[in-house]
N, C-alpha and C positions, 0 to 999 in steps of 0.2 A: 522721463519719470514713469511715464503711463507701461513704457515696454515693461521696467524693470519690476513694474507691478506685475504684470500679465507672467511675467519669466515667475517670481515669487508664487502666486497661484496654481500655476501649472504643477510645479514644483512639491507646493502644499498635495493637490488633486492626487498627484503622480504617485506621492509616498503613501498616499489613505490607501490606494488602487491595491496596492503593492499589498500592506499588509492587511486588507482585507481578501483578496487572492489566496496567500497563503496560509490564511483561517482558516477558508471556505475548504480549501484541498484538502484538510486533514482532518476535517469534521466530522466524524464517522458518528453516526446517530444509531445505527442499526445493532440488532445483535444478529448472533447467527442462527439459523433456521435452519434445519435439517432438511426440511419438505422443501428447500429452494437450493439444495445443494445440484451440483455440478461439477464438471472435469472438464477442462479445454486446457487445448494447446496452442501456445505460439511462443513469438519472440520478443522477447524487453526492447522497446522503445525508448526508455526513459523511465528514469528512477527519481523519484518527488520523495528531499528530505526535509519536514516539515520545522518550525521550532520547536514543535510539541507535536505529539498524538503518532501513528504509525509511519512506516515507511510505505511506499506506495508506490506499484510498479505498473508500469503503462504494457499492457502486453495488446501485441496485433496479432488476432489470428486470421485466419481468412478476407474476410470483411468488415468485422466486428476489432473496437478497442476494447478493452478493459482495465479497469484502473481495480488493482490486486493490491488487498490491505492486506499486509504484511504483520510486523508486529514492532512497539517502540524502537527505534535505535540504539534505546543502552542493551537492549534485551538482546538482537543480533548482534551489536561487538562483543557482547558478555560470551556468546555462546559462536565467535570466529564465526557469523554465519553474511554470506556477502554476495550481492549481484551484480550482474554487470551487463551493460548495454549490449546485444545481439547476440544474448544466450538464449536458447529455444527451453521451454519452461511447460510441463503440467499441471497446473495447478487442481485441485479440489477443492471446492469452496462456496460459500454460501451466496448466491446472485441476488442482488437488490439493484434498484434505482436510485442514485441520491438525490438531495431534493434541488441538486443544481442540473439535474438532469442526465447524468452521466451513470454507464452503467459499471457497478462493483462486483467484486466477487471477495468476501473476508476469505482468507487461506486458512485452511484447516492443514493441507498438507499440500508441500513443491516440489515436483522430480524433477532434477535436469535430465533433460531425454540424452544428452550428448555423456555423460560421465556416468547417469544412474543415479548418483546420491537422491536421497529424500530428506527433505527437510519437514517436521511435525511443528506447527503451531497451536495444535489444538488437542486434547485429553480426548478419551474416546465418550465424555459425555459433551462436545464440543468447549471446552473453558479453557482458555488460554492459559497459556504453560507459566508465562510471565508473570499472574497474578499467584504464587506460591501457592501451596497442600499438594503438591507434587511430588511423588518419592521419586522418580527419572530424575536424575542429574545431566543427563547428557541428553539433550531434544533434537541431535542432528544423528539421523541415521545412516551409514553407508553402505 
């Protein structure tokens, strides 16, 4: 009786772990900041799809990870926009620390260095394409 406890507990612990995890990843607190923008390159590690909030791509470049906020996921099916694991990537985008300690960069805009296209997340006053008073219909450039 006592195991089938300890198995139930774990169990309970296991599930809290789980979607407290995938809160935490998609918790973007920050807005964007111009005076902290930046350009790096590397390649997609991993692609984190949250239940809610953006899509977020683990990019390794040299030494450094970066977890790259992207923009919701209806907003990139809406607009055919998609990535994929050991695509070499440029991103532009605004660096912060989040407060789980990991370091960010919100996307303003993504070149694949391998094809050229550009992908725009962000208006030239940085505000997201997503949030509408946009006259561009089409946010993927090629």
């Amino acid at each position: 009786m006592r195991v089938v406890l300890k198995i139930k507990i774990f169990a309970v612990c296991f599930l809290l772990s789980i979607v407290s995890f995938s809160h935490a990843e998609t918790e973007i607190t920050e807005g964007y900041d111009e005076n902290t923008e930046i350009t790096i390159r590397g390649t997609v590690i991993e692609i984190m799809h949250g239940m809610r909030g953006p899509v977020i791509l683990k990019l390794k470049t040299g030494t450094k990870t970066y977890n790259v906020v992207t923009a919701p996921r209806w907003y990139l099916s809406r607009n055919a926009i998609t990535f994929s694991i050991g695509t070499a990537l440029e991103v532009t985008g605004s660096r912060y620390f989040g407060r789980d300690g990991n370091l960010y960069v919100i996307a303003r805009q993504i070149r694949d260095t391998e094809t050229g296209s550009v992908t725009v997340l962000r208006d030239s006053y940085c505000k997201p394409l997503w949030r509408g008073g946009h006259r561009m219909h089409d946010r993927r450039l090629l």
